[in-house]
BATISE-767962 format. One record per residue (C-alpha): residue number from 0; residue in one letter; x, y, z. Coordinates in steps of 0.25 Angstrom, whole numbers, always signed. Example, Ala and Ser with C-alpha at 12.3 -4.5 7.8 and 13.67 -1.06 7.14 Angstrom:
// BATISE-767962
{0, A, {+49, -18, +31}}
{1, S, {+55, -4, +29}}
This chain:
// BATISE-767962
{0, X, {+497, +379, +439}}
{1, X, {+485, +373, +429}}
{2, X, {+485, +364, +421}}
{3, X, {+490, +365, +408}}
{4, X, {+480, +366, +396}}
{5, X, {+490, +359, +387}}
{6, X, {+489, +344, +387}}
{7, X, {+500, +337, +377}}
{8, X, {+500, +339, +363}}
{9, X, {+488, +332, +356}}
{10, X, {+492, +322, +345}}
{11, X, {+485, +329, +334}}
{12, X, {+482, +320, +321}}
{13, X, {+478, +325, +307}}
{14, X, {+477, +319, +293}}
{15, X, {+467, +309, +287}}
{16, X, {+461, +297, +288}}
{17, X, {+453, +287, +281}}
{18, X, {+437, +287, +284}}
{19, X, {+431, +275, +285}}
{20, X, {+417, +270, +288}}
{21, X, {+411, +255, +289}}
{22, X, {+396, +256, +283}}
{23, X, {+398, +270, +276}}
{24, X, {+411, +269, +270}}
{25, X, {+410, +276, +257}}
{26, X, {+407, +288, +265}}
{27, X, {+426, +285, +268}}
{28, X, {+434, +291, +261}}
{29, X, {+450, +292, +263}}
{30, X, {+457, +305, +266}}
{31, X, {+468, +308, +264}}
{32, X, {+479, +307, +274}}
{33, X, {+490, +319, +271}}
{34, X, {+491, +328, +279}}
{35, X, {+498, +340, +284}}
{36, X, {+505, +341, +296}}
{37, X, {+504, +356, +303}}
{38, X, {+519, +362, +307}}
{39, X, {+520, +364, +321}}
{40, X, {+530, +371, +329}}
{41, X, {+531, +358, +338}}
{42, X, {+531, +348, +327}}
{43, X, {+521, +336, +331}}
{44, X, {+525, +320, +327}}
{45, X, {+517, +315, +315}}
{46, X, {+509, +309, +323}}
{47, X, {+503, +319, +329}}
{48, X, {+499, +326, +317}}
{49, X, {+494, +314, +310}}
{50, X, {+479, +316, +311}}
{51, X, {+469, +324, +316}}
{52, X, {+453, +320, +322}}
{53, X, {+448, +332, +320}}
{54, X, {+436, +334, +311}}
{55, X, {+437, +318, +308}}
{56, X, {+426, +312, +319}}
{57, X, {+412, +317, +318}}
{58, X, {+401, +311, +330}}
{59, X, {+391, +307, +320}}
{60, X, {+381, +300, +331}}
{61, X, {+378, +304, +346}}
{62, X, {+368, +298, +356}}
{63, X, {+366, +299, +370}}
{64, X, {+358, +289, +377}}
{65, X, {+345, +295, +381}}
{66, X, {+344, +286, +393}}
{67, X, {+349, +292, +407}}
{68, X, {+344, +279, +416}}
{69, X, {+345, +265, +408}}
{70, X, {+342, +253, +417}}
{71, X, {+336, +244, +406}}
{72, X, {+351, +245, +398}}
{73, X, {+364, +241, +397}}
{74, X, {+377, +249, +396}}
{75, X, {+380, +242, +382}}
{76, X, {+364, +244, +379}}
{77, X, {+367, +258, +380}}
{78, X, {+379, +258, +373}}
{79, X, {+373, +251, +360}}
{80, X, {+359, +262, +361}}
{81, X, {+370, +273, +363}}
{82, X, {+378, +268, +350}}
{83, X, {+364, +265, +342}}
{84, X, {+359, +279, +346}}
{85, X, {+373, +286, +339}}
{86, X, {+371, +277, +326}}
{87, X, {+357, +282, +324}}
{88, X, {+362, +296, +326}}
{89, X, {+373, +296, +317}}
{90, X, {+367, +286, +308}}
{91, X, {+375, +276, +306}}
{92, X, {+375, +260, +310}}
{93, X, {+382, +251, +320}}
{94, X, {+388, +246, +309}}
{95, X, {+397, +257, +305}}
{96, X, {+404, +260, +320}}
{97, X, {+418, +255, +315}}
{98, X, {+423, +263, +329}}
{99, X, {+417, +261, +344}}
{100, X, {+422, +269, +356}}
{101, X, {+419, +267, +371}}
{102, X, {+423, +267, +384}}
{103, X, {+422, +261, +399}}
{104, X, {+406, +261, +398}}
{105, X, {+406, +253, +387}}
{106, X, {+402, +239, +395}}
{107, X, {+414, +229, +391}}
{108, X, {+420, +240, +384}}
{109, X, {+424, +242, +370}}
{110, X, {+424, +226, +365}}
{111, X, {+412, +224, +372}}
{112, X, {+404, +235, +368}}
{113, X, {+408, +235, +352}}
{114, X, {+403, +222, +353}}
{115, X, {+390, +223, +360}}
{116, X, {+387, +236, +349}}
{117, X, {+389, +225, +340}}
{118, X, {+401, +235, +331}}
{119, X, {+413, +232, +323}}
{120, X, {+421, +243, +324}}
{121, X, {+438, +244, +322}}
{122, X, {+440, +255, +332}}
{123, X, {+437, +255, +345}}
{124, X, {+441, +263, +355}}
{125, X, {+437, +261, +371}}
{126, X, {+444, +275, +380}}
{127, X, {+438, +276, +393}}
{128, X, {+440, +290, +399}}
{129, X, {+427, +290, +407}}
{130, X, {+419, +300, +404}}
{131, X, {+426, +306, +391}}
{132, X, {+429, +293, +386}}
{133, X, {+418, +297, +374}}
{134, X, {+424, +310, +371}}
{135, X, {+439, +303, +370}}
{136, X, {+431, +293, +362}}
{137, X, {+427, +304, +353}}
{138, X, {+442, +309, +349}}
{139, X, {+445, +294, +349}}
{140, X, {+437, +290, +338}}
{141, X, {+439, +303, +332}}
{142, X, {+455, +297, +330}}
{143, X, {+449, +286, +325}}
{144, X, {+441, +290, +315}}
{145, X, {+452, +299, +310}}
{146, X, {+461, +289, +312}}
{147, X, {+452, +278, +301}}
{148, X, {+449, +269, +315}}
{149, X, {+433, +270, +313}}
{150, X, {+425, +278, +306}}
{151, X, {+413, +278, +314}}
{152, X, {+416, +277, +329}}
{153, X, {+405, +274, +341}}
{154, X, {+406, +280, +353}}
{155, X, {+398, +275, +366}}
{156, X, {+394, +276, +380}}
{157, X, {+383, +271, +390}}
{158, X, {+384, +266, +403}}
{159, X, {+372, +264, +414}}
{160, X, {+379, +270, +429}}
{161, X, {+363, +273, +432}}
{162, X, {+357, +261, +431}}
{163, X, {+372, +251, +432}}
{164, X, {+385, +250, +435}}
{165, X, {+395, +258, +431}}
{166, X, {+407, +253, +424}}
{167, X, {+418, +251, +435}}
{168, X, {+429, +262, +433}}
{169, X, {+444, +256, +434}}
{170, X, {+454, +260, +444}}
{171, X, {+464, +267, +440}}
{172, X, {+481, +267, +442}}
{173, X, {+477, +277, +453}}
{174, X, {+465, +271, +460}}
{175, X, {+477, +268, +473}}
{176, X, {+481, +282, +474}}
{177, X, {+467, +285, +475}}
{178, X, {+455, +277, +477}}
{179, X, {+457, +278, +493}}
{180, X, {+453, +293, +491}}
{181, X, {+438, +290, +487}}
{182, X, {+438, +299, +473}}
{183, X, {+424, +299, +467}}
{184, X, {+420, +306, +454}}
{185, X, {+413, +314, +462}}
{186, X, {+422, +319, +472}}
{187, X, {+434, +318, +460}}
{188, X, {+424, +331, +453}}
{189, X, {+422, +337, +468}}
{190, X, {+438, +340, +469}}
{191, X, {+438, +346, +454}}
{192, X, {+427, +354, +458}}
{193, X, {+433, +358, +471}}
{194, X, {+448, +360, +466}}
{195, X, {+442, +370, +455}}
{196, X, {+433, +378, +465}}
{197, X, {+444, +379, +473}}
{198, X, {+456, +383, +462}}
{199, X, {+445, +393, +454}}
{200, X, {+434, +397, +463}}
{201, X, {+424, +389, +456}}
{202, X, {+411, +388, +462}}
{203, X, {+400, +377, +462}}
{204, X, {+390, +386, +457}}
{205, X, {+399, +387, +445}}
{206, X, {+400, +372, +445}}
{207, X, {+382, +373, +447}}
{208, X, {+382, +380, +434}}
{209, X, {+388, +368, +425}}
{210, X, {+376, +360, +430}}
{211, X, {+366, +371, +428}}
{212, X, {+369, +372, +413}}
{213, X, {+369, +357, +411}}
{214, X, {+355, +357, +420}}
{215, X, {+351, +368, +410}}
{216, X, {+355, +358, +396}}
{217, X, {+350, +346, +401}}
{218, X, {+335, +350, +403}}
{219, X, {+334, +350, +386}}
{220, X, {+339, +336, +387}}
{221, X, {+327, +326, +387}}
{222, X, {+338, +316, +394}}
{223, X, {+343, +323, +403}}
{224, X, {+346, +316, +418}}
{225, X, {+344, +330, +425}}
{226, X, {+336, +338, +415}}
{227, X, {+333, +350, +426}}
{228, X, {+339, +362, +426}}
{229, X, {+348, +365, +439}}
{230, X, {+352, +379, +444}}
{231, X, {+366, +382, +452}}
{232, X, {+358, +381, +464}}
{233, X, {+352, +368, +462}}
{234, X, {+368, +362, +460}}
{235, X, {+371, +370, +472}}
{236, X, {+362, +363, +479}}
{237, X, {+364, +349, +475}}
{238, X, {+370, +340, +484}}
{239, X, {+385, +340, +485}}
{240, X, {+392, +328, +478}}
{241, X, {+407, +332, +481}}
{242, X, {+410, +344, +484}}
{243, X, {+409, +353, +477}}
{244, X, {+400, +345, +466}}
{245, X, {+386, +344, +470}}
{246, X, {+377, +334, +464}}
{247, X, {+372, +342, +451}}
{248, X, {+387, +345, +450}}
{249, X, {+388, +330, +446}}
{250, X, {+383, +324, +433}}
{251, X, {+371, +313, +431}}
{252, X, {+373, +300, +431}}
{253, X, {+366, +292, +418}}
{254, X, {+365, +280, +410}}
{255, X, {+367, +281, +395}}
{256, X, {+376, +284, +386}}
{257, X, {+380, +290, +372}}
{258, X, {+387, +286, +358}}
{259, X, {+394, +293, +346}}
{260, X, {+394, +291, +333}}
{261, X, {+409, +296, +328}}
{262, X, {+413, +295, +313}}
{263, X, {+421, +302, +303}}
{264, X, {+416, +315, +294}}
{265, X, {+414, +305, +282}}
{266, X, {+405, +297, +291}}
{267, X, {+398, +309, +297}}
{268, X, {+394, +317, +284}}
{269, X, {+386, +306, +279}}
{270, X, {+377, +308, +290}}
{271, X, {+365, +315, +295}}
{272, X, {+371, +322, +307}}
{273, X, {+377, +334, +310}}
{274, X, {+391, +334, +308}}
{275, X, {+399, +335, +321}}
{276, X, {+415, +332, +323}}
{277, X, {+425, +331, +331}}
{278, X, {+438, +341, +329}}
{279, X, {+444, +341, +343}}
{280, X, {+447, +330, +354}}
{281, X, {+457, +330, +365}}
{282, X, {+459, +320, +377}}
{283, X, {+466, +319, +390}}
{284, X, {+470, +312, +403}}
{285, X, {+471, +321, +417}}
{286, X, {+475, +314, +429}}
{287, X, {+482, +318, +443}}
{288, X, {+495, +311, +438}}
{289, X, {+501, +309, +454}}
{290, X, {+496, +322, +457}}
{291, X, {+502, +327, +444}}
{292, X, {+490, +333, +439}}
{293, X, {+478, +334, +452}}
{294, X, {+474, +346, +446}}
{295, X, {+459, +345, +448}}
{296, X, {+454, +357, +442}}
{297, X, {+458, +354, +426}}
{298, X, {+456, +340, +418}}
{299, X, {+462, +335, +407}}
{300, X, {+451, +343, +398}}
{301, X, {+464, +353, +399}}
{302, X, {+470, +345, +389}}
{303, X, {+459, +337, +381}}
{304, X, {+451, +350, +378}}
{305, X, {+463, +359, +371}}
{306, X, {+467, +347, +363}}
{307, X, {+452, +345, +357}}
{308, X, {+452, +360, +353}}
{309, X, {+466, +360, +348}}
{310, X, {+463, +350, +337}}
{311, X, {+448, +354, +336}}
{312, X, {+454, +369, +332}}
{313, X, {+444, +376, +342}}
{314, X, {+444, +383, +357}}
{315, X, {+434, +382, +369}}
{316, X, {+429, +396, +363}}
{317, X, {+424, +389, +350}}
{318, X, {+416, +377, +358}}
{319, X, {+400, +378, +356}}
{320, X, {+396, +370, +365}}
{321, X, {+403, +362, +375}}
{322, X, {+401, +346, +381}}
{323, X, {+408, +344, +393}}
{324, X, {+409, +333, +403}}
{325, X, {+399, +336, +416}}
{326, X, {+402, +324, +425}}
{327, X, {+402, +336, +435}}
{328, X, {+402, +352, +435}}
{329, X, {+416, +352, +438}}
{330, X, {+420, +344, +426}}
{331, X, {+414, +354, +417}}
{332, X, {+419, +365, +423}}
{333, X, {+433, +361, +423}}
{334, X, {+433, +356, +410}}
{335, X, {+426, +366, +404}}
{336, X, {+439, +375, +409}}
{337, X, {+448, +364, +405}}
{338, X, {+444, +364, +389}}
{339, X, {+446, +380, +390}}
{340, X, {+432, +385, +390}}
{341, X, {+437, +394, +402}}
{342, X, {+449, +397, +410}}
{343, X, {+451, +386, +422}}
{344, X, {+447, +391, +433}}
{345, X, {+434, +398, +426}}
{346, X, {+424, +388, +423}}
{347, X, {+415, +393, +434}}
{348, X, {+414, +404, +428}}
{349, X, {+411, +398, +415}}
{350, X, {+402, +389, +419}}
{351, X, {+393, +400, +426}}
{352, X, {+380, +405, +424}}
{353, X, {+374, +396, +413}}
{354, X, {+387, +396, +404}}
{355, X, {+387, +383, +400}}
{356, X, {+372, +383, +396}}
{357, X, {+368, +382, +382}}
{358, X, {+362, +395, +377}}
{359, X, {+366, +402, +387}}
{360, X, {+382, +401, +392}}
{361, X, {+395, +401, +382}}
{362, X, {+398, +387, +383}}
{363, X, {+386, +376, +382}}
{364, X, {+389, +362, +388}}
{365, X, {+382, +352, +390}}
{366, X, {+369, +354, +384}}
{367, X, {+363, +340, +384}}
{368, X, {+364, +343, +400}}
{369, X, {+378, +335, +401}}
{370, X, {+381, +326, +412}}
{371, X, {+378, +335, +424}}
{372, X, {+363, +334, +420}}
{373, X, {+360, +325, +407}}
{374, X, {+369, +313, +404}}
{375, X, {+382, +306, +410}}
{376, X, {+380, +290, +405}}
{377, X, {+390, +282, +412}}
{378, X, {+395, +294, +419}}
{379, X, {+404, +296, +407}}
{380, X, {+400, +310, +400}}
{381, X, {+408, +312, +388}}
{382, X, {+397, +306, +377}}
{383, X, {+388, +314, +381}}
{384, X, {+396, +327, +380}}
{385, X, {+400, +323, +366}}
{386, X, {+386, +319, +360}}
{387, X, {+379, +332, +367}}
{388, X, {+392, +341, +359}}
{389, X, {+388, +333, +346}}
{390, X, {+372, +338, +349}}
{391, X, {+377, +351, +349}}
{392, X, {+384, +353, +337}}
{393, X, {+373, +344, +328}}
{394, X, {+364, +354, +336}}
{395, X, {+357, +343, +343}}
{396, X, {+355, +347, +358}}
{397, X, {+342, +351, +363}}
{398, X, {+339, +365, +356}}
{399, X, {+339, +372, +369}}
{400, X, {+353, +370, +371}}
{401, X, {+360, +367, +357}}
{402, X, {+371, +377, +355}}
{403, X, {+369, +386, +345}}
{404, X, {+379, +385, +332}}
{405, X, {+384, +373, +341}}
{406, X, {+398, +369, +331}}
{407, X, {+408, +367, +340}}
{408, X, {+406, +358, +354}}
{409, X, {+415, +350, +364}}
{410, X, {+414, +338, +371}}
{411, X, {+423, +337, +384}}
{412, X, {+426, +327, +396}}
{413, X, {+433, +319, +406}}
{414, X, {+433, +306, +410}}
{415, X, {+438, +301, +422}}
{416, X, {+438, +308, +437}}
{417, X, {+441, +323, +434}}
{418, X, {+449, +326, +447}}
{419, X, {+458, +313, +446}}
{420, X, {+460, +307, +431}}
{421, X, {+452, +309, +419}}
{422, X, {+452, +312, +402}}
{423, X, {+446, +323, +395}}
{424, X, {+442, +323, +381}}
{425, X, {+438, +334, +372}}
{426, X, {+431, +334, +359}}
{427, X, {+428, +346, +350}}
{428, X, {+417, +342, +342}}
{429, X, {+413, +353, +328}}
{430, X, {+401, +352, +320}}
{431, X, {+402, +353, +306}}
């Protein structure tokens, strides 16, 4: 039996809240807080119709390190260039951050970082869900400005796993049960793949084609680690990593790092950008539970991705463009099913023949080239999903690839070891 598409019921907010802003507070005003609660056949407590996020956030500043190899910087040197570049891009100065969000590559973490940024902010928020960690960061500080936390919130990310260590990943509760197994993140992605092959009929040749159509992005991307274009043949042929997964089945590995600028709509409409929201998030935890849940062919993008289109209003069918977490073929494939593009069991088939490529398939993904061929700093892919999405819908991506009428986008991933334990988060983003 499946899994169910049907996670718990989303606590879903709505109302208003007061805007506030440090250095540009004559832009706030107060809105008014009544509101209207809708009837429901299965009536919901207040509190779970006490305020919605969506529409409040809008990403007013994005920037993406341009570096790939940085042997001459620090981690926190590349967090403050990441942080300056979203400032500039939005506008704004360090001094009107009153919000700052980062996670487990953030050297010291949280107090440590704010400092060396030199900010004074009164929210913070330091969730570490791996990879996704910046896309959960995204609906956080989404709450938060809905909520009168912050008005302008930072978001960063940057690490060096080229050219230094990487931070040392905690053991778990489970690490007992499991560690005398010899799981790898590679291997962990090997069973998915096998498990779905072997439920579906899924080929790797379907699998070649996610690669092929991030090979055919990234050669417009000037900072692309793999800028040349691969055939399905030329994944084939690359050397097995774990089987099934062959090496150009795997993403890069890079130094660097990315920032968002988040603020509210006040904020963002006294300034020179395009204007691009948030109206949808959803979040989620999947783990094997004691065998509960060893399903390796679903993740918990089964429950974060009907939860963002829900409260954005919109389905798989309406989505533009789409950012989804590459850390492997397999991930894409799967979650790609998970969020409803396809049935499960047919993301090979969707997937196929270039489908995925911008200006030629249904669905683009990935047009900066993604992890599999352009950028995975820190080996945490989440930012660069969310920035590329916002590139779109300002219509900023290289022109060879920019979407066409490109006014609805989603940014999706997973944190953590997809066959064992990990979180998904979805965010719809709308330009206005």
């Amino acid at each position: 039996m499946g899994p169910s598409l049907r996670g718990d019921d989303e606590i879903v907010r709505s109302g208003g809240y007061p805007l506030a802003c440090r250095n540009i507070s004559s832009l706030a005003k107060a809105v008014p807080t009544g509101q209207k609660t809708p009837e429901r056949a299965n009536k919901k407590s207040p509190a779970e119709n006490e305020l919605s996020i969506k529409g409040k956030a809008y990403i007013a500043g994005i920037f993406e390190h341009p570096t790939r190899h940085a042997p001459d910087k620090s981690t926190a040197q590349l967090h403050a260039e990441v942080a300056k570049g979203a400032l500039e891009d939005a506008g704004l100065a360090k001094s009107d951050i009153d919000g700052y969000f980062c996670a487990g590559d953030a050297p010291g973490g949280v107090m440590a970082m704010a400092d060396y940024l030199g900010l004074k902010v009164r929210h913070f928020d330091s969730t570490d869900t791996g990879g996704c960690s910046y896309i959960v960061h995204l609906g956080h500080a989404a709450e938060a400005i809905a909520a009168g936390k912050c008005s302008i919130a930072l978001i960063t990310l940057a690490g060096k796993p080229r050219t230094g260590p990487m931070p040392p990943r905690p053991s778990g509760a489970e690490a007992d049960f499991e560690a005398a197994y010899g799981a790898t993140t590679h291997n962990v992605y090997g069973m998915c793949a096998m498990r779905h092959m072997h439920e579906f009929g899924t080929t790797s040749e379907q699998l070649a084609w996610i690669k092929v159509a991030a090979s055919h992005h990234a050669q417009h991307n000037p900072h692309a680690m793999l800028p040349e274009v691969v055939t399905v043949e030329d994944v084939l042929n690359s050397p097995m990593i774990a089987d099934p997964l062959h090496r150009m089945d795997c993403c890069v590995v890079t130094d660097g790092g990315g920032a968002l600028i988040v603020t509210t709509e006040a904020v963002a409409r006294s300034l020179n950008k395009p204007k691009v929201r948030m109206i949808g998030h959803g979040e989620a935890l999947k783990g094997p539970r004691g065998s509960k849940d060893l399903d390796l062919t679903y993740s918990a993008g089964v429950w974060s991705g009907p939860k963002a289109f829900e409260e954005a209003g919109v389905t798989p069918k309406d989505i533009k463009y789409a950012s989804i977490y590459d850390s492997f073929t397999i991930t894409v494939l799967m979650q790609l099913e998970d969020l409803g593009f396809c049935k499960k069991g047919e993301g090979g088939k969707f997937v196929a023949d270039g489908n995925l490529i911008s200006g030629v398939g249904k669905l683009p993904f990935n047009t900066d080239g993604g992890g599999l061929c352009s950028n995975h700093p820190v080996n945490r892919g989440g930012m660069t999903k969310i920035i590329e999405a916002v590139r779109q819908l300002r219509g900023e991506a290289h022109p060879k690839v920019q979407v066409k009428n490109c006014d609805l986008a989603i940014a999706h991933g997973t944190g953590g070891l997809l066959g064992i334990r990990h979180a998904a988060s979805t965010c719809i983003l709308e330009r206005v």
